[in-house]
VOTI-281968 format. One record per residue (C-alpha): x, y, z. Coordinates in Angstrom, 1 decimal. Example, Ala and Ser with C-alpha at 12.3 -4.5 7.8 and 13.67 -1.06 7.14 Angstrom:
     px     py     pz
   12.3   -4.5    7.8
   13.7   -1.1    7.1
# end
This chain:
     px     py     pz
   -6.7    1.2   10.5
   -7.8   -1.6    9.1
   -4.8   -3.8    8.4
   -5.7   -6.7   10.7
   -8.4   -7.8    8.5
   -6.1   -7.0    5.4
   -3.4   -8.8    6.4
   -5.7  -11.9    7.5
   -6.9  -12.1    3.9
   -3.7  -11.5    2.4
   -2.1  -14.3    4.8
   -4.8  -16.8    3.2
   -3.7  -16.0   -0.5
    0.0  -16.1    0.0
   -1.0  -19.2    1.5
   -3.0  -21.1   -0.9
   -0.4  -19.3   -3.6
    2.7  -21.2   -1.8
    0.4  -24.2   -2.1
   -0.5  -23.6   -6.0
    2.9  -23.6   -6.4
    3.7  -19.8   -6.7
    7.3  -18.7   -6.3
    9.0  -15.3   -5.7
    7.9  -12.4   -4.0
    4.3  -11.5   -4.0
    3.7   -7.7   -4.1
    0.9   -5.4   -2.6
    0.2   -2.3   -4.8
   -1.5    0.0   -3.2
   -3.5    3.4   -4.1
   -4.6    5.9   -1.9
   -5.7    5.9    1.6
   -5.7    8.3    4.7
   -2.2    6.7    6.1
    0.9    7.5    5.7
    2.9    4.6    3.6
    5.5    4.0    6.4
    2.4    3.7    8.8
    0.7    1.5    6.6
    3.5   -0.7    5.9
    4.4   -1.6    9.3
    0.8   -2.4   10.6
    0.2   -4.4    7.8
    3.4   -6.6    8.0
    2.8   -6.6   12.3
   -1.0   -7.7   11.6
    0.9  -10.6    9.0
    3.5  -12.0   11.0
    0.5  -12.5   13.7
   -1.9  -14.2   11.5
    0.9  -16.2    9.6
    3.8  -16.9   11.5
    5.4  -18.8    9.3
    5.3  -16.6    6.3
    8.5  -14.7    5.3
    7.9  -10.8    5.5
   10.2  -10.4    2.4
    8.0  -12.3    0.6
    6.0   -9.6    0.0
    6.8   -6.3   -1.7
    4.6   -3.3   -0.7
    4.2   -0.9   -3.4
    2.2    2.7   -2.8
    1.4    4.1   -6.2
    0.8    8.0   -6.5
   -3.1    9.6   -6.7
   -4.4   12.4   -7.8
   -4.6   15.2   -5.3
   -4.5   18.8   -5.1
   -2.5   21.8   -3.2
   -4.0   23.8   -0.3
   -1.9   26.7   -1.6
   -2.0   26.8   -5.3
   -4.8   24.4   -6.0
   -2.8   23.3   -8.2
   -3.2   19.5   -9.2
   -0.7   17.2   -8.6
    0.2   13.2   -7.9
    2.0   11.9   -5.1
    1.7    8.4   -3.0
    1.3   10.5    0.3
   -1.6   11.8    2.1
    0.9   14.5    3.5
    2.6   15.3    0.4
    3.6   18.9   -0.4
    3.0   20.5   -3.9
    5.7   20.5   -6.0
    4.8   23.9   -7.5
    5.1   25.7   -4.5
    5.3   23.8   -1.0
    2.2   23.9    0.7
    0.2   20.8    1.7
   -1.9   18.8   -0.3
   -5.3   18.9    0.6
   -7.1   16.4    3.1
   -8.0   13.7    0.4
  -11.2   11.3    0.6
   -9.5    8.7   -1.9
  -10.3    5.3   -0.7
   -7.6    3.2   -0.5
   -7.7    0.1   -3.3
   -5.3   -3.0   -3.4
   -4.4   -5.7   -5.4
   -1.9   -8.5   -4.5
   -0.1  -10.8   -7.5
    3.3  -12.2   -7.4
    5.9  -11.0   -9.0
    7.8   -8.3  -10.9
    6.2   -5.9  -13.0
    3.0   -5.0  -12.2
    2.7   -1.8  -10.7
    2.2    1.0  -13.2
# end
């Protein structure tokens, strides 16, 4: 996992954003990855409240977006923000996926999608 590094960065931009004079929540959208978002999630927002204390955790919203994958059973194609996701065409796993994960912090409403 690499969410110490992640959440060092990301503590240096909510940072200098509080400082800019940013207001509101910032949000994390994130696509793909080998972890599951729950995982993800947690390790990231442990990893923040170690490098920046005094940062809020609600300030930021973390947002998994769906990816393409495809069904072990099927093959049929399919999206869904879950490395372990199940097909929704017929309930068999979705296949090991090497989709890197990408993502982009802004503050906020409205841009995931």
């Amino acid at each position: 996992m690499h969410e110490a590094g992640l959440a060092a960065t990301i503590a240096i931009e909510l940072l200098e954003g509080r400082r800019a004079g940013q207001t509101g929540e910032a949000r994390l959208i994130v696509r793909g990855g080998h972890d599951e978002p729950e995982d993800f999630d947690a390790s990231l927002r442990l990893h923040l409240a170690l490098a920046a204390p005094d940062l809020a955790s609600p300030m930021l919203e973390i947002v998994h977006l769906p990816v393409d994958r495809l069904c072990s059973g099927c093959g049929a194609p399919f999206r869904a923000a879950r490395p372990r996701a199940v097909c929704p065409a017929c309930g068999s796993a979705a296949l090991p996926s090497a989709t890197p994960q990408e993502v982009e912090l802004g503050w906020g409403r409205g841009r995931a999608g």
